[in-house]
C-alpha positions in Angstrom: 0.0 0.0 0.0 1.7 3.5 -1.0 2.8 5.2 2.0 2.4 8.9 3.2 3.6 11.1 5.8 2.2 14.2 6.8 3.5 16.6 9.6 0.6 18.7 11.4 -1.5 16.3 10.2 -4.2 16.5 12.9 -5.6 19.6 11.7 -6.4 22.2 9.3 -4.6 22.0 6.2 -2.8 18.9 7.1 -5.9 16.9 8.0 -7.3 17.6 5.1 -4.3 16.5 3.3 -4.3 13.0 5.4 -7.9 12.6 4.3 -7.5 13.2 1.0 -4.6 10.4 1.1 -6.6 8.1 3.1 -9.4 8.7 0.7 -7.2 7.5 -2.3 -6.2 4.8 -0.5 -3.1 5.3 1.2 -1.9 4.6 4.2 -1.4 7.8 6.3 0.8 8.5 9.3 0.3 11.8 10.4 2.7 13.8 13.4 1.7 16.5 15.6 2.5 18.1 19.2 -1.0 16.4 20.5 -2.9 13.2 19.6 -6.0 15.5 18.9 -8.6 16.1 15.4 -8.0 13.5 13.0 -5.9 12.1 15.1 -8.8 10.8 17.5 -10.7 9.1 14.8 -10.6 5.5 13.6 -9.5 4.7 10.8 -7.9 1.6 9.4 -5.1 3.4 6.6 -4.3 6.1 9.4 -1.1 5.7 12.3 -0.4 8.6 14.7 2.9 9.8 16.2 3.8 12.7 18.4 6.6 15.1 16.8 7.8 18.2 17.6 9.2 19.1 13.8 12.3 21.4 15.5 13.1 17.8 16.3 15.4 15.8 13.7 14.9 12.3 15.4 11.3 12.8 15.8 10.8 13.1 11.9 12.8 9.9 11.9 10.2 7.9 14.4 7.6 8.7 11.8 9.9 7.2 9.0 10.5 4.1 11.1 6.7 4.1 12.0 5.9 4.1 8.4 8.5 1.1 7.3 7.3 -1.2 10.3 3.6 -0.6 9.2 3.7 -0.8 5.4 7.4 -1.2 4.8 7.9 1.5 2.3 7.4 5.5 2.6 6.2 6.8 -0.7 5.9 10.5 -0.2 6.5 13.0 2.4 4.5 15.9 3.4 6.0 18.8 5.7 2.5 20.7 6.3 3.1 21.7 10.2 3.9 25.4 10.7 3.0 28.3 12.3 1.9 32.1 11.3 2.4 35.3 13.0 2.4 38.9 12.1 4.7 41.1 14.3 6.5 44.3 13.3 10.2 44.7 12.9 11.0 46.2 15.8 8.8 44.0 18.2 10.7 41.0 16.9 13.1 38.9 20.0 15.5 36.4 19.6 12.9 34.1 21.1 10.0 34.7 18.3 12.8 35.1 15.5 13.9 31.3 16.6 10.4 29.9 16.8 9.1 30.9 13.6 12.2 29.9 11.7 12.4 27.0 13.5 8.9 25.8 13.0 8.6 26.8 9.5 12.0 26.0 7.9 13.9 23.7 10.0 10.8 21.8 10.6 10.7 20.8 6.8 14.3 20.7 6.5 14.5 17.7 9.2 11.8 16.0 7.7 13.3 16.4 4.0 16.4 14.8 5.6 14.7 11.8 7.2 12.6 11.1 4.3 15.6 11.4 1.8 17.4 8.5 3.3 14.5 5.8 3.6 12.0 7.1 0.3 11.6 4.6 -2.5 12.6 5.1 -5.8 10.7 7.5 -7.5 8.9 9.1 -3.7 8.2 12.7 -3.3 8.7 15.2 -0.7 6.3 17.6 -0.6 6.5 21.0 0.9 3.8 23.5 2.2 4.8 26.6 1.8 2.8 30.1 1.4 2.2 32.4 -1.2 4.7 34.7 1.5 7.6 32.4 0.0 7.0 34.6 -3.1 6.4 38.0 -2.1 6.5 39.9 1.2 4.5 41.7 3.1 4.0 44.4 5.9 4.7 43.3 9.6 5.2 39.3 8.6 9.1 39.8 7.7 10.0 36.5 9.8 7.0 34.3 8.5 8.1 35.5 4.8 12.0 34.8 5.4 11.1 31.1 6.3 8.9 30.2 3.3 10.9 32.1 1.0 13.6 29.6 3.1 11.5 26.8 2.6 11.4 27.3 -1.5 15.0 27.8 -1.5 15.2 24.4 0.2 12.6 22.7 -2.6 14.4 23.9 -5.1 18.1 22.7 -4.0 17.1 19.4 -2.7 14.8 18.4 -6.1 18.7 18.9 -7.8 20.4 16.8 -4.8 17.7 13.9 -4.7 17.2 13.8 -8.2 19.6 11.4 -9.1 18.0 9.5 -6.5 14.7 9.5 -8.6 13.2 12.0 -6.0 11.4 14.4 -6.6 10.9 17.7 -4.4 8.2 20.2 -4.6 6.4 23.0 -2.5 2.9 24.2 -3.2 2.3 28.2 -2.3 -1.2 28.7 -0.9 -2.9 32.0 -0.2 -5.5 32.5 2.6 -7.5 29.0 3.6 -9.9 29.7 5.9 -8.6 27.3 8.3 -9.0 27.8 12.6 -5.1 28.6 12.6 -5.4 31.2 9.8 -8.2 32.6 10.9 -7.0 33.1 14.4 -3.5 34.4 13.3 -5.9 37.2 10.9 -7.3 38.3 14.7 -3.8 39.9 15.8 -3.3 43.3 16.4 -0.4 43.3 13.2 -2.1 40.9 10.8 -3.5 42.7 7.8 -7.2 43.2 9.2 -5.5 45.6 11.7 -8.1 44.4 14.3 -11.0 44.8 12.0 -13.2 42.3 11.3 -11.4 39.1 8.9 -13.9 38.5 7.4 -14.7 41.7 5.9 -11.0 42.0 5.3 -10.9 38.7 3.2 -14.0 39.3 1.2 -12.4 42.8 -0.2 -9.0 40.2 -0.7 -10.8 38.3 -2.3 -12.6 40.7 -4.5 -9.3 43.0 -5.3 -6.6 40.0 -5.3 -8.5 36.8 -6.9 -9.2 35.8 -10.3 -11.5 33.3 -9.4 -12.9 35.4 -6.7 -12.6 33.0 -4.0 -10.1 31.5 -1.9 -9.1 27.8 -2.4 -9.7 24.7 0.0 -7.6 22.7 1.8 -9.4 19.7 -0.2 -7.9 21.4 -3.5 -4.6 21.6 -1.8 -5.2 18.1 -1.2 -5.7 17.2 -4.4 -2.6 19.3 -5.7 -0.4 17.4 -3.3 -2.1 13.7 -4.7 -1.2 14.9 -8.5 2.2 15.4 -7.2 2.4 12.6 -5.3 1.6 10.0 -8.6 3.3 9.1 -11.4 1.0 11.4 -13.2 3.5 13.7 -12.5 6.9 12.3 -12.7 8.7 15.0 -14.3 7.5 17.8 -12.1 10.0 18.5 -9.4 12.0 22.1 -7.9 8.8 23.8 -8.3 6.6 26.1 -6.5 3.4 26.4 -7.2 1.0 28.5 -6.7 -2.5 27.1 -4.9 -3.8 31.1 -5.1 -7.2 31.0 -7.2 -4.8 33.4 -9.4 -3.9 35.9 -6.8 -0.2 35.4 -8.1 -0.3 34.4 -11.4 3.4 33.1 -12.8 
């Protein structure tokens, strides 16, 4: 059975990544802080493990989990991560290290885990932002480790290529998620302390071409495509999941 790997998979855009797997028929281990969401459900193509992804040797557990389950690992998925707004001159040592080490080491561990035990022709997949592109008022940290973790798809998909691995990030814009939408409520996110969702309708209706924001079942769906054979000669990219906010 082919074999996935998804970091903050117990929620938000991770769980809907998991489901989407699951619902392809995949088996699923999914990693997180807490054994919570998807995580408490039963299902038969789904294992849990608790990882902190600043930790190298917890992304290996999952790899190990994975290989004693199914005994191969097929594509990994570096979803966990964390979003914060804060001015330039607010910014500590202390915030500075956690959002760089969520964000950028956490899919840098779990690229190196899964390039040493993927099979031939795996994929590592990383989620990124649409802030790996482009920056933006008062999210200077958040934007250095996406733009980080595109830097990091792109060198790796040259390294592991040989390998036949292939290595690619997908960019989403807003997704109305519980973490997203909480992140929108402080005082330096964009909405300024307005109301979000008056503040992602006029997004959406200045910033869209499809005038809407995407779902984390389409990101699901993006990560499947690049996740099959259907797309074996697609790797180093980063794409857009933007309903054409970004066009490239």
């Amino acid at each position: 059975m082919p074999t996935v790997i998804v970091t903050g998979g117990t929620q938000g855009i991770g769980a809907d990544i998991a489901r989407g797997f699951i619902e392809a028929g995949w088996a699923v281990v999914i990693g997180a802080r807490t054994q919570s969401g998807l995580a408490e459900e039963v299902h038969d193509q789904l294992k849990f493990a608790p990882l902190d992804v600043r930790v190298a040797q917890d992304h290996m557990r999952l790899v190990e989990l994975a290989l004693e389950w199914t005994g191969q690992l097929d594509c990994y998925v570096n979803c966990a991560g964390r979003s914060q707004w804060k001015g330039i001159d607010e910014i500590d040592n202390e915030f500075l290290e956690d959002i760089l080490d969520v964000n950028l080491k956490g899919a840098f561990w779990g690229c190196q885990a899964a390039s040493v035990r993927l099979t031939e022709g795996g994929s590592i997949i990383n989620i990124s932002s649409l802030a790996g592109k482009r920056g933006s008022a008062n999210n200077s940290a958040y934007c250095a480790a996406k733009f980080g973790v595109n830097g990091l798809t792109q060198s790796l998909a040259k390294e592991l290529g040989p390998q036949g691995i292939r290595v690619n990030a997908l960019c989403p814009v807003y997704v109305r998620t519980p973490g997203v939408m909480s992140a929108l409520l402080q005082p330096a996110a964009p909405p300024g302390g307005n109301s979000v969702d008056d503040y992602l309708e006029e997004f959406v209706a200045a910033n869209t071409a499809l005038r809407r924001l995407p779902t984390g079942s389409e990101i699901a769906n993006t990560c499947l495509f690049l996740a099959s054979s259907a797309s074996s000669a697609i790797t180093g990219q980063c794409i857009n999941v933007d309903c054409g906010v970004l066009p490239q």
